[in-house]
Structure formats: C-alpha cells, structure tokens
N, C-alpha and C positions, 0 to 999 in steps of 0.2 A: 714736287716731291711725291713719289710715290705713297697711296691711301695706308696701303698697308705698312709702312713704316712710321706714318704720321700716327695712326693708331698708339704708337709706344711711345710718344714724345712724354718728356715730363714738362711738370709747368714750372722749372726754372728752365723752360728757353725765353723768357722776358730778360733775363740778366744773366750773368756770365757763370756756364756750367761748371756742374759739379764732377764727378764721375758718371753719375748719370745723366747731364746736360750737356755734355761736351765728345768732341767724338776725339779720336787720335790726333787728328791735325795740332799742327801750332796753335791756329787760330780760333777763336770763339766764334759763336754764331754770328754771322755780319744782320744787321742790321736792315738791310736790302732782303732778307730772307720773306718771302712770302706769309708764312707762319710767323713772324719776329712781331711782336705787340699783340697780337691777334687775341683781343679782349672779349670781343663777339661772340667766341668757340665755345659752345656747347653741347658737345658729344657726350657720350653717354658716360656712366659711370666707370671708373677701371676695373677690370677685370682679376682675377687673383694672380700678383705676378706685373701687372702693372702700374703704371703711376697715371694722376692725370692730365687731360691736356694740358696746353698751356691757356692760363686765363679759367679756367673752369675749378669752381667752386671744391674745397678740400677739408675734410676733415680735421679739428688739429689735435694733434694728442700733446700731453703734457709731460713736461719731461720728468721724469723720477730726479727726488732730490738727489738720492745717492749715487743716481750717474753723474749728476754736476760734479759733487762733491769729488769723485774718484775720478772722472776724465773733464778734468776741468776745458784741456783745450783738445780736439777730437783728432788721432793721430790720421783717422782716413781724409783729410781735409789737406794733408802734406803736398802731395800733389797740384795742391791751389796754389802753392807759397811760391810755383813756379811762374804767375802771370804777376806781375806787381799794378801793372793797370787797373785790374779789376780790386785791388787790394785798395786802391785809391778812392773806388769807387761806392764799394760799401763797407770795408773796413772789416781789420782780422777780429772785430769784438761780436761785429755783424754774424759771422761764420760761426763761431763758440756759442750763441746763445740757440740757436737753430732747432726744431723742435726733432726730435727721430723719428721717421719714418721706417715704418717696418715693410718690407718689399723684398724684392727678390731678383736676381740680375735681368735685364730683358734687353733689349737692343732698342736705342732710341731713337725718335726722330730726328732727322736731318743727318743720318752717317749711311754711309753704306752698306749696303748688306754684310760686305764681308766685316766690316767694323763691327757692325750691332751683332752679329753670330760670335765674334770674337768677345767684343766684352761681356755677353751672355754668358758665356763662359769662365768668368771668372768669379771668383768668388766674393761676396762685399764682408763691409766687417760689421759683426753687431755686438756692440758691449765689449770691443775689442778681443771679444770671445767667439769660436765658431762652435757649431755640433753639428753629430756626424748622425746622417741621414741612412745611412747603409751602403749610396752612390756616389759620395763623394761629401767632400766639406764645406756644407753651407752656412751663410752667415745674415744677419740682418744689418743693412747701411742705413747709414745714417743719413739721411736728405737735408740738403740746408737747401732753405728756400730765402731767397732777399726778400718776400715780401712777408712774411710770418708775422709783421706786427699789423698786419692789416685784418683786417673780421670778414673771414669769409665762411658764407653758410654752405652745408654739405646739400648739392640738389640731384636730384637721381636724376638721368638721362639714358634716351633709349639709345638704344646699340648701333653702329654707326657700319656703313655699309663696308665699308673699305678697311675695316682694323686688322689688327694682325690677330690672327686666331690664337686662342690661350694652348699653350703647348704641353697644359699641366690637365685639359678639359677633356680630351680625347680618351678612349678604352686601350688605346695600346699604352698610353705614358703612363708612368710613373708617380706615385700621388707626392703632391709639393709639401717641399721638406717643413716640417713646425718648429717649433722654439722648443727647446729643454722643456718649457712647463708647459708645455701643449702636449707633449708628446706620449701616447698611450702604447699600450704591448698590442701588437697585432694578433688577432685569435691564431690559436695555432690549426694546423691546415687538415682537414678531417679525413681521414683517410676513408680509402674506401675499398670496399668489402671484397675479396677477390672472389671469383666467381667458384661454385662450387664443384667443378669441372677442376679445378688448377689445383685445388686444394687437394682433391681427391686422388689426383694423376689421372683422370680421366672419368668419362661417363661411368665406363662399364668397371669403377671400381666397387666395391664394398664397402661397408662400415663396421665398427669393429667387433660387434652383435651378431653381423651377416645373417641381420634380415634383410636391408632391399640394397639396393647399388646406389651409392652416393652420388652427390650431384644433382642434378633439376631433377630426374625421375625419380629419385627416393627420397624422406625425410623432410625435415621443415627448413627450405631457405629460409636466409634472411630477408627476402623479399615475397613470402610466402609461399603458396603449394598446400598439397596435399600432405597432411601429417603421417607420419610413419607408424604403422599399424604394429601394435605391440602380439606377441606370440600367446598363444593360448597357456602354454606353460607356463609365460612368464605371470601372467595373472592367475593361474592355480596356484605355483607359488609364493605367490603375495597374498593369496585366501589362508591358506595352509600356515604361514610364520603368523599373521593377523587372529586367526581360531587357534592357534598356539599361545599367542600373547594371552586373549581373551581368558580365554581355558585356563591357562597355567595361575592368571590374578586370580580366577574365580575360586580355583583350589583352596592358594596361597590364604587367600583373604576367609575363606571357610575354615579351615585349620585355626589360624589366626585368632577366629571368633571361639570360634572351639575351645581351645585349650585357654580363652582369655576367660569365659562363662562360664564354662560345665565343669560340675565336676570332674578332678582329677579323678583319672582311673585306678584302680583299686583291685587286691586280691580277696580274700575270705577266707577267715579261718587262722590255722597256723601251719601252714605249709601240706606240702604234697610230699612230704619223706626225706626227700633228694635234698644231701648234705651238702653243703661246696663252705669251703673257708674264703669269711670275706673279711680282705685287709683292708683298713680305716689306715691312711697316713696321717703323720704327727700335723698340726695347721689346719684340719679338714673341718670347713663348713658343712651345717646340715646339707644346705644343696649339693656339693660335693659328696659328700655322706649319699646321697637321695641317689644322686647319677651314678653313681657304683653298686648301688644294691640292685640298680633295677638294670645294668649291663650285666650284672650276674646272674639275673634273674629269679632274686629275692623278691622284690616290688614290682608292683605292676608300672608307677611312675613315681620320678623325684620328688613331684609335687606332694601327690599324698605320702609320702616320707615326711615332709616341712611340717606337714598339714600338723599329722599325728605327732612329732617333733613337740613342735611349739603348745599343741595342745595338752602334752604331759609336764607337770611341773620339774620333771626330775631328765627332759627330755633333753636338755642342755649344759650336761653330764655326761654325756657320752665320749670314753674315752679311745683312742686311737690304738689300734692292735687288730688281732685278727679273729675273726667272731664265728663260730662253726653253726649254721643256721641251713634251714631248709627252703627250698625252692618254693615258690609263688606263698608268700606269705603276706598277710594284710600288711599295712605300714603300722598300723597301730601291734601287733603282735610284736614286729620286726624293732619296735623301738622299746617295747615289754622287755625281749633280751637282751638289748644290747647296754643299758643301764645297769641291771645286774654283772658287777664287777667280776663273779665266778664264773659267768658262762664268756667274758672272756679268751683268748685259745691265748693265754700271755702264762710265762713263768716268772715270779717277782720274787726276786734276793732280799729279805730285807735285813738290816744292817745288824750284824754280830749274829746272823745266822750260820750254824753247821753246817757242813760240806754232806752229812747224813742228810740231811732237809731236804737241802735241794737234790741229793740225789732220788729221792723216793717221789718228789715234785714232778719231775722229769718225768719217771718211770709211767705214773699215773698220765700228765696229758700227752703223752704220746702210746700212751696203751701199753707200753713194753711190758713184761714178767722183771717183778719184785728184785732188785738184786742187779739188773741190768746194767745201771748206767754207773751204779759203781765199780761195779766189777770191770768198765773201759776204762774209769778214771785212773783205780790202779794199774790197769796193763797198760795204760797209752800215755800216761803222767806226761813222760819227758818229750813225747811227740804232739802234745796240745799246744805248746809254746810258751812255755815257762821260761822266764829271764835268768841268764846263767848262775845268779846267784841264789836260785830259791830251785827247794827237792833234792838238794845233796849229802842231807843228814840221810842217816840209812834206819837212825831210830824213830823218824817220824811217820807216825801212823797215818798222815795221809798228807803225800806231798802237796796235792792241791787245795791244801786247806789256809785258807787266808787269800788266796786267787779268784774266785767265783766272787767278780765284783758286783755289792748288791746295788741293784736296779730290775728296770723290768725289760722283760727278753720275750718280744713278739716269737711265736710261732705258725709256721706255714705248717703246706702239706711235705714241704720236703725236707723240713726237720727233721736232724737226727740226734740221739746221744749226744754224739761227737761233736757234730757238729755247732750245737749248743755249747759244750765243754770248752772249746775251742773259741767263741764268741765271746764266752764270759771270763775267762784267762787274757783274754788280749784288752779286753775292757779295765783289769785290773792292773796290765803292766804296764799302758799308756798313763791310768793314773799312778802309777806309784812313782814312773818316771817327769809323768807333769810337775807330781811334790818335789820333785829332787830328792827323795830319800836315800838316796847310795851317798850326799855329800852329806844330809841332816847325821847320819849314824853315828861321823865319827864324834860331831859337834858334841852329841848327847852322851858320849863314852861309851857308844855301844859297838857290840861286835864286828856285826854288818847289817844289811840290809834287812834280811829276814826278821833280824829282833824289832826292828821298829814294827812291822807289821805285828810280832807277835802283843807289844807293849798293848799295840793299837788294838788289838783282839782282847787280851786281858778288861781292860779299861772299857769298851765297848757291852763285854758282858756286866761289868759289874756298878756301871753308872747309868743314869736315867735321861740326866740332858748336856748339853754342851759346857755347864759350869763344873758339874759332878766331872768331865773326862778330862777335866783340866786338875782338877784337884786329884783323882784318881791315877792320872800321868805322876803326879808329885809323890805321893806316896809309894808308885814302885819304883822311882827314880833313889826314891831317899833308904827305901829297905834295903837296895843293891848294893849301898855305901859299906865297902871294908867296915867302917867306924859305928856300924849298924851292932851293938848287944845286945839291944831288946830280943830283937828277933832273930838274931844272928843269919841275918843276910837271907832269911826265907820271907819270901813275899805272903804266903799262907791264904792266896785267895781260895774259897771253898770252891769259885768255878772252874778252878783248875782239877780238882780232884772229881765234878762231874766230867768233865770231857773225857777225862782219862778211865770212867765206869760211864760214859756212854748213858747220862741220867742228867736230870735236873729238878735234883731235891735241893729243898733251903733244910728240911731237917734232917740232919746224917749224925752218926756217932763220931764226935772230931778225933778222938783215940786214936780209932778205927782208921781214919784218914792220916793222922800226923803216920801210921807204922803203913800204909800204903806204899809199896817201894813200887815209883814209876812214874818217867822221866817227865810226864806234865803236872805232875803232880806236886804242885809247890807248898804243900806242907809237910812233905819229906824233904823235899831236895834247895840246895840253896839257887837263888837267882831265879832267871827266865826261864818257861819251860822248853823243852827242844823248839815247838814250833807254836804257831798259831793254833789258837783253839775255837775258831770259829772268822767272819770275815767281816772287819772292818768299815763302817761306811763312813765317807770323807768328815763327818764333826769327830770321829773318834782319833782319826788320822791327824788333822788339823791339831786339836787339842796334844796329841802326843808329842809334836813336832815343836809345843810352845804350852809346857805345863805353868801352872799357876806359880810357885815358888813361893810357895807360902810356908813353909816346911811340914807339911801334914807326914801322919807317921800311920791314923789310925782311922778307921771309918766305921760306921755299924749304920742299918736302916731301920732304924724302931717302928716304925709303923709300917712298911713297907710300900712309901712312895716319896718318904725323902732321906736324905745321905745324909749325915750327921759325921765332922770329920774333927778331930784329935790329933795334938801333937805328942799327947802322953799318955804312958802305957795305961796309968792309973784313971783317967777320965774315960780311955778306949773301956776298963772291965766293968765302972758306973753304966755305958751304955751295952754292954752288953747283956747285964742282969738286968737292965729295965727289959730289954729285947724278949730274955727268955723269958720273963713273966707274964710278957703279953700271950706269947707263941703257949702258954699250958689256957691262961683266959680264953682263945679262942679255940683252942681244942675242948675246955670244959674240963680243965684239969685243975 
C-alpha cells in the first residue's frame, strides 16, 4: 500500500471499520492485509485532520454526560447496522459506549485514492450538529474504536517519511474548520491607504489652500515626506486674531478692575445750565433711575447716582414723573432735587378739587399767561371727550367740572393745555364707566348720570374721610325726599353757595346766602345743584353709590376736624350754637 495513504489510516483497522475504517467496498479489511494487527507501528503523532495509526498509542477523551444522556445510541454508526458479522463480533453495546473523537474527514488507509478523495469530502456528524465554516458544512465524528477499554498512553512520535501531507498546513489552504466554541471573529481586513496620486486625480493637482500640488510632491503623506510649508499670511493672520485676543482680555479685564475699585465717576456742583426733562417710569429702581440720568446726561455714571441714593436717608423716595434738571450735575445734587416733591414737572388733581385749580396748576408748569387753559376748557368742552351724557346743561358754568379725574398727570416737553385736558377727561370717563354709574343712577332715584357725580362732589367737599361720605351721601339722599318739611327739600350745603361766589369761606352771612338766587346754590334752590362743584375722588364716589342708611338728616363740625351727624332738627341747632361759640373764642370775640 502506498506510504502516503498509510499515513491517514486510523487505528480501527485492528477490527471492523467505521466510516473512517472502512472504505466503499462490501467488504472490511481482510485480515491478509499487510497493515492488519500491525501492533509494532509507531509513526509519529497525527497530524491536525488526522487520526492515528493503527496500534499506536491514543489519547482518550471522555465522553460528556449530556451527550449520553441525549444520543444514547449514535445515529452516525447506522451505516454499521449493515455488516451483522461484525455485530457478532463486538456487539451494538460495544459501538454506543465508544469515546468521541473529534477529527475531520481525511482519506484513509487501505482505499483508494479516488475513495479516500471522495469520503474526504463528505461531511462527518458531530453532536448530530454541524457549523458552518464559511466553505461549506463541517462536522466533528464520532470514532468508535473496539478497543477503548484497553489503557493506552498518548506517546509522541517523529514524522514519518511517506504520510500524506496535511491539506490544512500549506499557505494556499484554508484554515481547518473549529467547533462553535472554538470559533473566534476574524480581525477585519485593514485597508490600505490609496496613494496620493489617485486621490488627487493626479501629481500635478492642487490642494484646496493651493499652496503646493498634492500627492508625493506636496504635503504630509501618510507615509511621510516633507511637510507642507504654511504661507507667510497665514501666520500674520494667526499673530494678528492671537494680539487681538490678548489685547481685547487685557482692556476687558482693565475696565472690569476699574469700574469694580475706583471710584464711580462723578460731576461737581449743580449742573452746567442745560435744562432737559428727565422721565422716571412707574417700577423704576435707583439703578434704573442712575442709567437714565446719566444717557441724558444729568450724571456722570449710575453708580454714583446708587452711591448718593442710598447714602441720603430720604433717597428711597423718589418718585416717578418727570424732573426738569440741569446737565452734568453731581449725583448727590441730582438726588437733592429729585426728592423734593415740587420740583417734580407732575400736575396732581387732588380729590374734590375745582376745575379753577387745576386750571391755574397748568397754566404755571407749563409757563402759559394766566387765563390760558381755562379759557381752552370753555371753547374745547365738547371736543375733549366728554361722555354724551355730561356738558348738556347750558346753565352750568363749567362743563368740565367733575371730569379732571384727580391723580397725578406726569408732564413732558410736549405738553399741552389740551392735551393734558384731554388726558384727564378720559381718566375720569373710563372711571365713571368702570362704577357702572349710568345703571347706579336710576337705582338711587336719580336723574341721570351727571347727578351722581354731582352727589359725589357735594359729599367730597363737605366730609373728611370715608365714614363722613357715607353718612354725607345719607343726608342728601334723605333732604331730596318729597316727605322732606324740615327743610323742605333744600340740601343747604354752605359749599354749594362758595362755588357758586367762587370762595371758600366757613364764615359767610347765611341770610345773605339763603336770598342768593343761583342755580348751585342750595340754600336757595331746592335738590341737586345743576352740576358738580368740584371732582370727586374714587372714596367719594364709592361711598355715594352705597351711603350709610342710617337716616342722618343733620351734620355740623364743632371743632373743625370731626363730623358730628343728627337725625333732628332740634339736636342739629344744640350743635350748631356750640359751633358759633367756639368760632367768636377763636376770633377773640
């Protein structure tokens, strides 16, 4: 038999083959076989892929319980079931106990070439499992050997001249398939660099700078070269943005230190002439405050504004409006005026003020000649925006009287009369319409609209605080009454007969007054007077819309700071002779 075929024999050729012992034929190895017993053989160890001689010493692996357990009898062994002689011989218990050999198909001795190429080719089974190697489906078989219960030691042996060369050993083949749990990820394949020629589209191209031409002559391969020499420009401009960085922190951070240490900067004095009106908004913090005077350039900085602020006790008072103040002024002067409520550039309505008042208020901060802004009120009445029910009486001597809602009324530089007039008319017919007074009127059995403002004005002038216009409301509620004889339906307030002389005396000759024929004048005439005698602020309003209902008939102020009120005539004349006697005591009568 050929060397190199003997080289692949296994060593079940002592007894009757397995798949790997046996070749196609019917028959098993004859016994005449040159190789057949051949106990003496000691060639070298197998190779990866092979099994050993026959007679030569074998490793023995042990079998996993759980293969018994789950292939108790081994389906690759089918093939045996076909010789019954050899079944006789060692028995199908013989074949089931058999240890596993793990190997790989190879062409064995005693078959021929084309046999052993052929069963090489097939696949064995291992664990009645196969896995797949990438080239096809290999498996690990299983080896029965008959003599497994015998104790053979594993002895290494040199390589024998004539074996069949390993197929798996060579640089062209294939590396030999491993087991599921052998089996590792092959590194993936490294690619490699194209040359910078290909990249480029050629030598003589460019890079995208178009300083030198890409490829081996310009730039840094990846397998090195001469580095690519940067442009004189390009590193002036990296000097230039670097001395820019530098520069710009060293300012930033000088500043920084600056305004964190040193004194705030500061003016002297009280200004340099140059008037400019500066508006304070409603909400405004001193820093706020500080950063507007000195964009107008009142202050030299916000800072010394806070400084001088916080360092006056009255400095946190400062009210919002518009301040008429001079150019570059210290911060400490600039918070000297602005405290002082008169220097101010504001007009303030205050509550049951004349419509005369505020007119002569006006005339003054806006500089205007005496006379001015009344004299718009009357021509302009009905074009200030007066609500259609008020200004229709033709006897009331000044339509807009009970309209100039009191509050306070900032003033600019572009203040005018007018436009003021017209501010404070819309301020009073958004409230009169927020009370709902056009439905309160009829509630109260009044006219219309206009009389609740006038109640609200009467009441306003003749009471002190929020309790007095409650109880004030009552009393001209109840003088109005038909059922009224005391007084036979005359309200007989004395401030009615100043408005109507244009005065405000507490001591007048009442005579003089009761024969006074004129139409505000309610101790001639019976009820409300035509209009409002002055303007209402919301507690007067308030209370008239929801009087006390106490039934007051009568009031007098004996000492002149509280109301003393009466439901009968005869208690009303008790306090009014204590009254006059006070009023000759402090005259020295």
């Amino acid at each position: 038999m050929d060397d190199g075929v003997r080289g692949l024999a296994s060593r079940g050729s002592r007894g009757p083959m397995t798949e790997y012992g046996r070749g196609r034929g019917p028959e098993p190895w004859h016994p005449e076989d040159p190789l057949y017993g051949d106990q003496g053989w000691t060639g070298h160890q197998t190779q990866q892929g092979q099994v050993p001689y026959a007679g030569a010493p074998q490793q023995e692996y042990q079998q996993p319980s759980h293969y018994q357990q789950q292939h108790p009898q081994q389906p690759q062994y089918q093939e045996y079931q076909q010789y019954p002689e050899y079944q006789q011989q060692y028995g199908q218990q013989q074949y089931a106990q058999q240890q596993p050999q793990q190997g790989y198909a190879q062409p064995q001795q005693g078959y021929a070439p084309q046999q052993a190429q052929q069963y090489a080719q097939q696949p064995a089974g291992y664990d009645d499992q196969g896995w797949d190697t990438g080239q096809g489906q290999y498996t690990a078989a299983v080896q029965t050997d008959p003599y497994a219960g015998a104790d053979y030691a594993q002895h290494p042996s040199a390589g024998y001249p004539g074996e069949t060369p390993d197929l798996y050993g060579t640089d062209e083949a294939y590396p030999p398939p491993q087991p599921p749990g052998r089996r590792h990820l092959e590194p993936e394949p490294v690619e490699q660099e194209e040359p910078e020629e290909e990249l480029a589209g050629g030598a003589g191209g460019r890079d995208d700078d178009g300083d030198e031409p890409t490829g081996r002559r310009g730039g840094r391969s990846s397998k090195g070269g001469k580095p690519k020499q940067r442009s004189g420009t390009a590193c002036l401009l990296a000097a230039v943005v670097i001395l820019g960085v530098v520069g710009g922190g060293g300012y930033y951070g000088y500043t920084y230190i600056k305004d964190r240490f040193a004194p705030a900067a500061d003016f002297a004095g009280e200004g340099a002439g140059e008037i400019v009106d500066v508006e304070i908004p409603k909400g405004a913090g001193l820093g706020q405050m500080g950063r507007i005077l000195k964009e107008a350039g009142v202050v030299a900085s916000a800072q010394a504004f806070v400084d001088a602020a916080n360092a006056n006790p009255k400095g946190k008072s400062i009210q919002p409006g518009v301040y008429p103040m001079n150019k570059k002024m210290s911060a400490a002067a600039a918070v000297a005026l602005m405290i002082d409520p008169t220097k101010l550039n504001v007009i303030t309505v205050t509550e049951g003020m004349r419509n005369s008042k505020v007119y002569e208020a006006i005339d003054k901060k806006l500089g205007k000649p005496d006379g001015t802004t009344k004299d718009i009120a009357l021509r302009e009445a009905k074009n200030l925006g007066l609500p259609a029910w008020a200004g229709n009486n033709p006897k009331l001597m000044d339509p807009l009287e009970g309209f100039l809602f009191p509050t306070r009324y900032d003033l600019s530089k572009d203040s005018t009369p007018e436009s003021l007039l017209k501010q404070m008319v819309k301020e009073a017919s958004d409230k009169y319409a927020e009370l709902g007074i056009e439905a309160k009127a009829k509630e109260l059995g009044l006219e219309n609209p206009l009389q609740v403002v006038t109640v609200a004005s009467l009441v306003n002038a003749e009471g002190k605080n929020h309790d007095d216009f409650r109880k004030m409301s009552e009393v001209v509620y109840n003088r109005m009454k038909k059922t009224n004889d005391v007084t036979n339906q005359k309200i007989e307030f004395d401030s009615t007969y100043n408005y109507a002389k244009n005065q405000s005396e507490i001591n007048f000759n009442l005579k003089e007054a009761q024969a006074f024929n004129n139409p505000y004048n309610t101790h001639f005439i019976k009820g409300l007077p035509v209009g409002p005698i002055g303007n209402p602020g919301m507690d007067a309003l308030t209370a008239t819309l929801n009087p006390d209902h106490g039934g007051w008939m009568f009031f007098v102020s004996v000492d002149g700071n509280t109301t003393t009120f009466t439901k009968t005539y005869d208690e009303h004349l008790k306090l009014v002779a204590e009254f006059q006697e006070r009023q000759k005591q402090k005259n020295g009568g």
